[in-house]
C-alpha positions as CSV (number, residue, x, y, z in Angstrom):
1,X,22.1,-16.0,-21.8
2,X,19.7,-12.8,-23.0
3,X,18.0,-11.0,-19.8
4,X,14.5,-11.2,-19.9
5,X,12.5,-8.3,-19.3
6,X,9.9,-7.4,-16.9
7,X,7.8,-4.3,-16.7
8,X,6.5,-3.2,-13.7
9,X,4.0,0.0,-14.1
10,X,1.8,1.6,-11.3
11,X,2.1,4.8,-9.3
12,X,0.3,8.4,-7.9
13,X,0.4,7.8,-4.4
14,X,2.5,5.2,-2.3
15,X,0.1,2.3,-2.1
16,X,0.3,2.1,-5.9
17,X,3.9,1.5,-5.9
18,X,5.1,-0.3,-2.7
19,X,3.3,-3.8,-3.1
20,X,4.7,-3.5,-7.0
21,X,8.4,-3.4,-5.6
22,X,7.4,-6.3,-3.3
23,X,6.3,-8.3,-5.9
24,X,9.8,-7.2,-7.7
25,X,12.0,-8.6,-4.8
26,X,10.3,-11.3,-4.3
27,X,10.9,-11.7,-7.9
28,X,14.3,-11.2,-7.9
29,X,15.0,-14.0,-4.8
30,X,13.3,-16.6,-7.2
31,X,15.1,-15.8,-10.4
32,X,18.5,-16.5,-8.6
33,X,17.0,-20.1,-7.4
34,X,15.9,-21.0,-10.4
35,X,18.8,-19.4,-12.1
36,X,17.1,-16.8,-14.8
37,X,18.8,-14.1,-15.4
38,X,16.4,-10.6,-14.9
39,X,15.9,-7.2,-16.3
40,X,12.8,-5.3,-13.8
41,X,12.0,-1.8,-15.0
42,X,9.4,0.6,-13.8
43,X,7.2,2.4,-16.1
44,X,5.8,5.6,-13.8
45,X,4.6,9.2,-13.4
46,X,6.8,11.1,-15.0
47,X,5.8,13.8,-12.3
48,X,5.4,13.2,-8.9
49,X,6.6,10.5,-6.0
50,X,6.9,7.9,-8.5
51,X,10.9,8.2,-9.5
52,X,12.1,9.0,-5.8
53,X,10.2,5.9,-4.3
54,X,11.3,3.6,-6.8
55,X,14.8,4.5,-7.2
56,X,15.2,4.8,-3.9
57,X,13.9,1.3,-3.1
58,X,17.0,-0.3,-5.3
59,X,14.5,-3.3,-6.3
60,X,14.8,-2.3,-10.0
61,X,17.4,-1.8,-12.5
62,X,15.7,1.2,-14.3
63,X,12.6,4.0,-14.1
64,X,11.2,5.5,-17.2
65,X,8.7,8.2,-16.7
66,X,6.0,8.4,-18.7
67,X,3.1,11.1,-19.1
68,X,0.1,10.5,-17.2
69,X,-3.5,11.6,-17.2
70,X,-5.7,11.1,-13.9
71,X,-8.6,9.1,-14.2
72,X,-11.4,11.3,-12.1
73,X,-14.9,10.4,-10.9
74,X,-16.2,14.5,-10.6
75,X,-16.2,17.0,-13.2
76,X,-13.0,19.2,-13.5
77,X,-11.5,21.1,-16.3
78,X,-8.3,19.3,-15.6
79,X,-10.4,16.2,-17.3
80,X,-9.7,17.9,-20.8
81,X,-5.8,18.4,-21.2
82,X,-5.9,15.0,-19.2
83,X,-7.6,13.1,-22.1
84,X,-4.4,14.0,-24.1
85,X,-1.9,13.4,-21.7
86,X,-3.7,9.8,-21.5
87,X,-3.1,9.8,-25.5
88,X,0.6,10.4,-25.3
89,X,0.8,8.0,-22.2
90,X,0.0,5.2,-24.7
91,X,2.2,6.7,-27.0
92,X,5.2,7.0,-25.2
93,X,4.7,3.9,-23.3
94,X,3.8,1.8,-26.5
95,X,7.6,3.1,-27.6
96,X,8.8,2.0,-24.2
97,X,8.0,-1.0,-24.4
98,X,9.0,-1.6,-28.2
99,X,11.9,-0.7,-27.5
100,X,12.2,-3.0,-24.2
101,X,10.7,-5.9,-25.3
102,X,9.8,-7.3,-21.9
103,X,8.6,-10.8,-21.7
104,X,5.4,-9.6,-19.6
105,X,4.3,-6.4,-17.8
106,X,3.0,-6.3,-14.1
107,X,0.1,-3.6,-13.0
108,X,-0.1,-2.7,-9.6
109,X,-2.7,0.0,-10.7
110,X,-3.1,4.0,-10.6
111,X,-4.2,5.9,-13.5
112,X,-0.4,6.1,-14.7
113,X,-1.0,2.0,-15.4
114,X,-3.6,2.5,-18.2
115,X,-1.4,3.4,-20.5
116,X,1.5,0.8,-20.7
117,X,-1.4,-1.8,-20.2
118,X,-2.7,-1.3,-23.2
119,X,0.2,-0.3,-25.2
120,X,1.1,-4.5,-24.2
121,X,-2.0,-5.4,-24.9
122,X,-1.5,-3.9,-28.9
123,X,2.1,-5.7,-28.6
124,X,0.8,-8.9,-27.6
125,X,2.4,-8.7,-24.1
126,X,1.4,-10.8,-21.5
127,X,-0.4,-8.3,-18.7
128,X,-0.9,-9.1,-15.0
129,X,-2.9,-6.6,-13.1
130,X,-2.8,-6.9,-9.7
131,X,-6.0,-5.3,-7.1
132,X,-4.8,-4.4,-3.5
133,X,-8.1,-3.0,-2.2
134,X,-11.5,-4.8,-1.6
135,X,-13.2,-3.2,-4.5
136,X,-11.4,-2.6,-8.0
137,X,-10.5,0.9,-8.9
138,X,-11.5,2.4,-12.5
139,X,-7.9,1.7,-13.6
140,X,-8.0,-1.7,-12.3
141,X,-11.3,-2.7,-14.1
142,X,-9.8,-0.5,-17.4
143,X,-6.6,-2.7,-16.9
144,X,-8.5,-6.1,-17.0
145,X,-9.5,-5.6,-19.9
146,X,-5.9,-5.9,-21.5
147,X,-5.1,-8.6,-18.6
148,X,-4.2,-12.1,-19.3
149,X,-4.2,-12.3,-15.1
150,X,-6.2,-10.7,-13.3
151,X,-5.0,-11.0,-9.3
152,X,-6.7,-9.6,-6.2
153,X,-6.4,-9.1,-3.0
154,X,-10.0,-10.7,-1.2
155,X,-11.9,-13.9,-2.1
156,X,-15.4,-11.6,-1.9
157,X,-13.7,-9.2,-4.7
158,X,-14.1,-12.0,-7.7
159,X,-18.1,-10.9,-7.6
160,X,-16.9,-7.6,-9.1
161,X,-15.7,-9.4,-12.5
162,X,-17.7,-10.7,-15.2
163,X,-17.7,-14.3,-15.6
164,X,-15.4,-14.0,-18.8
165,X,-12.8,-12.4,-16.2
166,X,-13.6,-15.0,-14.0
167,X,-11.1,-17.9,-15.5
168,X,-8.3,-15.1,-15.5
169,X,-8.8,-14.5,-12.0
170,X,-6.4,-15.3,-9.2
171,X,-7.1,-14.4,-5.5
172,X,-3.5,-14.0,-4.2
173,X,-3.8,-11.7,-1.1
174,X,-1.9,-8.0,-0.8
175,X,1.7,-8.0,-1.3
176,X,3.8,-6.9,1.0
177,X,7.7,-6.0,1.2
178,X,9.9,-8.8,2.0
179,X,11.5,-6.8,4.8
180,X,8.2,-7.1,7.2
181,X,8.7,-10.5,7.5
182,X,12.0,-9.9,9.3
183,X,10.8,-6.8,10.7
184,X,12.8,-6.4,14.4
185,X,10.6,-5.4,17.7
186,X,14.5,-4.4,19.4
187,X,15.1,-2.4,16.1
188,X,12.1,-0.4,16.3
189,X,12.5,0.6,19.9
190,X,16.4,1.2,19.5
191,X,15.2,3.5,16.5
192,X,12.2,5.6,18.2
193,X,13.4,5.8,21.6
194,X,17.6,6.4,21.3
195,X,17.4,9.9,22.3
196,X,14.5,9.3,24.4
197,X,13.3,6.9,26.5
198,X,9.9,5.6,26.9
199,X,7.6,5.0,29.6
200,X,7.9,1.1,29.3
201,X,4.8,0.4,31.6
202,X,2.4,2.2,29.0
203,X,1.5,0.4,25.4
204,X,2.7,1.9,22.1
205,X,0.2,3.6,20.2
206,X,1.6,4.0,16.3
207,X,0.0,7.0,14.8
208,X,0.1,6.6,10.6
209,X,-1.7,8.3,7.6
210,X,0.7,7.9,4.8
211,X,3.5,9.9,3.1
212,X,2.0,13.1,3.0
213,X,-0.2,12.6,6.1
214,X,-3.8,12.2,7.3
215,X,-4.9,15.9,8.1
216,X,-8.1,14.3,9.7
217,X,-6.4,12.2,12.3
218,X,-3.7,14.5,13.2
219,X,-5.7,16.6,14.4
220,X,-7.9,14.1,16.6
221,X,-4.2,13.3,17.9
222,X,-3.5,16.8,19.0
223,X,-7.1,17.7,20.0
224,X,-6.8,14.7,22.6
225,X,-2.8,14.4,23.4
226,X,-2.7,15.1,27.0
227,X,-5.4,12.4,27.5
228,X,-3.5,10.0,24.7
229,X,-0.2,10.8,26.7
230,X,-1.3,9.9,29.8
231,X,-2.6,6.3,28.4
232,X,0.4,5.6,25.8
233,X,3.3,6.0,24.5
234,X,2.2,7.8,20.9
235,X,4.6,7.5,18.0
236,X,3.0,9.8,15.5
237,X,4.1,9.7,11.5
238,X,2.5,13.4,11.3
239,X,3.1,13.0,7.3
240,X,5.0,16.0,5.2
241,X,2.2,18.2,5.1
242,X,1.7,18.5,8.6
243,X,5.4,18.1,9.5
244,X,5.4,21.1,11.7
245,X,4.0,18.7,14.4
246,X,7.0,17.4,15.0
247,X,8.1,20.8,16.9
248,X,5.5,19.8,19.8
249,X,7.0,18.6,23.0
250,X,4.7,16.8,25.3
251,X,6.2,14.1,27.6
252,X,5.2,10.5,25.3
253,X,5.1,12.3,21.9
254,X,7.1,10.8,19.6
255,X,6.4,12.6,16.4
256,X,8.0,11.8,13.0
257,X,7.2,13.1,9.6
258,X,8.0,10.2,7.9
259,X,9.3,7.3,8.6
260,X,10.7,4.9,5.8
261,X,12.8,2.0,6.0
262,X,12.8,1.8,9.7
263,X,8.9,1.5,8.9
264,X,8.3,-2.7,9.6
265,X,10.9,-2.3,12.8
266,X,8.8,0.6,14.1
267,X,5.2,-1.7,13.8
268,X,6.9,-4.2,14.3
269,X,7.4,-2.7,18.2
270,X,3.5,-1.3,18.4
271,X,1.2,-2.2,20.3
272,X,-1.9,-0.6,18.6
273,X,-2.1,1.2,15.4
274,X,-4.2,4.2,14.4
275,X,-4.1,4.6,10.8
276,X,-5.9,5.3,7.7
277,X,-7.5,2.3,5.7
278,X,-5.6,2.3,2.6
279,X,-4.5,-1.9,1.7
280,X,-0.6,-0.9,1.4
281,X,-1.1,0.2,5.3
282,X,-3.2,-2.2,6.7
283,X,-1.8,-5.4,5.3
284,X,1.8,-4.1,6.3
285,X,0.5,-3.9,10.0
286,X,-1.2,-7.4,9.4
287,X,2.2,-9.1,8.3
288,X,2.9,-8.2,12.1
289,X,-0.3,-8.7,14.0
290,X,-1.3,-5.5,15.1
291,X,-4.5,-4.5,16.2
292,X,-5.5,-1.2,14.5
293,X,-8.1,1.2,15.1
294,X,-8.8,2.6,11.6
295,X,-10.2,5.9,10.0
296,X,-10.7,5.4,6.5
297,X,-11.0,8.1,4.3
298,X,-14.4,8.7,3.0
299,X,-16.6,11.5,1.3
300,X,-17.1,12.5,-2.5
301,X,-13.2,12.5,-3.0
302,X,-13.0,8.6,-3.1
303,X,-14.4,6.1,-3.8
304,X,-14.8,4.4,-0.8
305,X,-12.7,1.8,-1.0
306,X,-10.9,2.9,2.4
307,X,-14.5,2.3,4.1
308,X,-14.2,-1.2,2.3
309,X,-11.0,-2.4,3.3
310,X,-11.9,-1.2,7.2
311,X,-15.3,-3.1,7.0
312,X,-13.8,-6.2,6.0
313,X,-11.1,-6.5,8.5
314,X,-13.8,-5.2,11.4
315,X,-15.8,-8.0,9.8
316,X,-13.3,-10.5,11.0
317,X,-13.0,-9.2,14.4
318,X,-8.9,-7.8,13.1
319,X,-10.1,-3.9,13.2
320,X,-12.0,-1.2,15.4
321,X,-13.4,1.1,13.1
322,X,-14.1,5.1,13.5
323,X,-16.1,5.9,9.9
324,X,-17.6,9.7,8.9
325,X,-18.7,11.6,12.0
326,X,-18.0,8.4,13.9
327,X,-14.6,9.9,13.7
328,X,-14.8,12.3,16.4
329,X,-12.7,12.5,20.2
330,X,-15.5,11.0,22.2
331,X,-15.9,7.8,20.2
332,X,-11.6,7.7,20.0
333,X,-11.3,7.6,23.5
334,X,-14.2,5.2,24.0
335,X,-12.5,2.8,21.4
336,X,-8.8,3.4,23.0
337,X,-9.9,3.2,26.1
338,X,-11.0,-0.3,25.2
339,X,-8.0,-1.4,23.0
340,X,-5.6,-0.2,25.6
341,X,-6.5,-3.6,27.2
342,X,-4.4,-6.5,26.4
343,X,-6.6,-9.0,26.3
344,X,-9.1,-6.9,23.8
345,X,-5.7,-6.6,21.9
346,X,-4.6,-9.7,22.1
347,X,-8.1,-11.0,20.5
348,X,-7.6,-8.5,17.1
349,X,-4.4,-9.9,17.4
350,X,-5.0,-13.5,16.7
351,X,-7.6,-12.3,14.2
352,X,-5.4,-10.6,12.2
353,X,-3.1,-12.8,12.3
354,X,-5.3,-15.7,10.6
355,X,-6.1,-13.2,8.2
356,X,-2.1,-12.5,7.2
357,X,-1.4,-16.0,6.6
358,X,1.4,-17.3,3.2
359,X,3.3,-14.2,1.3
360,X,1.6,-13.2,-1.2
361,X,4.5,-11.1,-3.1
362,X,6.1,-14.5,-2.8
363,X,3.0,-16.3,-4.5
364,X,2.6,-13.6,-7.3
365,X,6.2,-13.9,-8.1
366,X,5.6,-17.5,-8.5
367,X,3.0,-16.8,-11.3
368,X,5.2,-14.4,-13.0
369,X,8.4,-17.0,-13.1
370,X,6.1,-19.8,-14.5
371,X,4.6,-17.6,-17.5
372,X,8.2,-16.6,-18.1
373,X,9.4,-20.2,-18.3
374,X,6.6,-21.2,-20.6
């Protein structure tokens, strides 16, 4: 029996590609049930994070890099020799996927998933884009266009679509990676504390802002780590641009600069997380119930759908939210000082958890099998 072929295409930063490869395990768990034989490939960045990540994940059998134009919202001469990296994108990617013949391509979005989008939608593939954050992105609302599905992450997003996009739409949550649902609170403290052991009588405080790092909240961390130290245990993912913090030695500092697949295990034994806003994060500590304290990034270099994401998830009494010059020690410490009590935590913590409720990797998976088996 022939493979059939899926295409997964997404990628520029993390959150692009990390719900994609849960969708693709998730995926591969329900083609061995039902007893279809698979072929996942990634379309990516030819440059960039893209290959490592995905190869390194082992959730598909190939990555083909494609070239890949970024889609800005501010003037930059990097806009013109981007128009024609867009061009040969679709080129390349339209070639791809002649060649590959995949029964249906899967978007988790990024300006690298324009191109393979609609290079399907000229080969009459089946597309399924798939929105994590609360407001769609410019590729996102580029990619619906080409869409057959169109899946998001929030109820409240559907206002953002026409009503033509409206029968295509499918509110399916945020995936997340199968392994947070078996994520270990043991594991985690065997992984951060081996070498070290903790202070058991003081909470964890989980310290995150991505891959590369949150510059912004690092340095609220060390501004304000003696009086952080004397309250919690902080576990700090400093991030590789700032991964000279993890030279400082300060009795309770537990600094990383990145921390991969001992990631679920290590939320999975927080107690609080401090962390950026971005949807990959958020729903990850979700999956677990942890109370966060967030700092989404906001300014003229996004969007805003950090500020979003935060808003909604303060809205439902999940999140404590620090946003623009809100994000300063004095209003930290005032919010700590009121998450450090259990009772405050254990509230966000039942909040949260209503909010994390089904798999949704699990449910988009579903989608993808019965369109395959059309």
């Amino acid at each position: 029996m022939n493979k059939l072929t899926v295409v997964f295409t997404g990628g520029g930063t993390g959150g692009h590609i990390y719900p994609g490869l849960a969708v693709a395990d998730e995926l591969r768990i329900l083609a061995a049930e039902r007893e279809v034989p698979l072929r996942l490939v990634w379309l990516g960045n030819s440059s960039g994070m893209d290959k490592e990540i995905v190869e390194k994940s082992g959730s598909v059998d190939a990555f083909y890099g494609i070239p890949s134009g970024k889609l800005r919202r501010y003037f930059s001469l990097k806009n013109i020799s981007d128009v024609f990296k867009i061009f040969l994108g679709c080129a390349v990617s339209f070639f791809r996927l002649l060649s590959l013949r995949p029964a249906l391509v899967f978007s988790k979005g990024g300006f690298v998933s324009v191109p393979p989008c609609a290079a399907a939608k000229l080969l009459h593939i089946p597309v399924f884009t798939h929105e994590c954050d609360f407001t769609p992105g410019l590729a996102t609302r580029l990619n619906s266009r080409f869409a057959s599905k169109i899946l998001v992450s929030y109820e409240e997003t559907r206002r953002y679509f026409g009503e033509k996009k409206q029968k295509s739409l499918v509110v399916t949550g945020n995936p997340v990676r199968p392994v947070f649902y078996s994520a270990d609170e043991a594991r985690g403290r065997a992984f951060l504390f081996s070498d070290r052991p903790c202070d058991s009588s003081k909470p964890i405080l989980l310290v995150l802002g991505g891959s590369l790092g949150a510059h912004q909240i690092n340095q609220l961390v060390t501004e304000n780590l003696d009086w952080l130290c004397e309250r919690f245990t902080v576990v700090h993912q400093t991030g590789r641009a700032d991964a000279y913090l993890t030279e400082t030695r300060h009795d309770g500092y537990y600094p990383y600069a990145f921390i991969y697949r001992e990631m679920p295990d290590v939320i999975a034994a927080a107690d609080l997380v401090l962390s950026r806003a971005g949807a990959n994060s958020i729903w990850e500590c979700a999956v677990l119930s942890k109370p966060m304290v967030l700092i989404p990034l906001c300014g003229s270099g996004t969007r805003g759908d950090q500020v979003d994401n935060a808003q909604f998830f303060a809205d439902k009494g999940a999140a404590c939210v620090l946003t623009g010059e809100e994000a300063n020690s004095d209003r930290l410490k005032q919010t700590l000082s009121c998450a450090i009590e259990p009772e405050f935590r254990a509230r966000m913590a039942d909040a949260v958890r209503a909010l994390a409720d089904g798999k949704p990797a699990a449910k988009i998976a579903a989608l993808i099998m019965d369109t395959l088996q059309q």
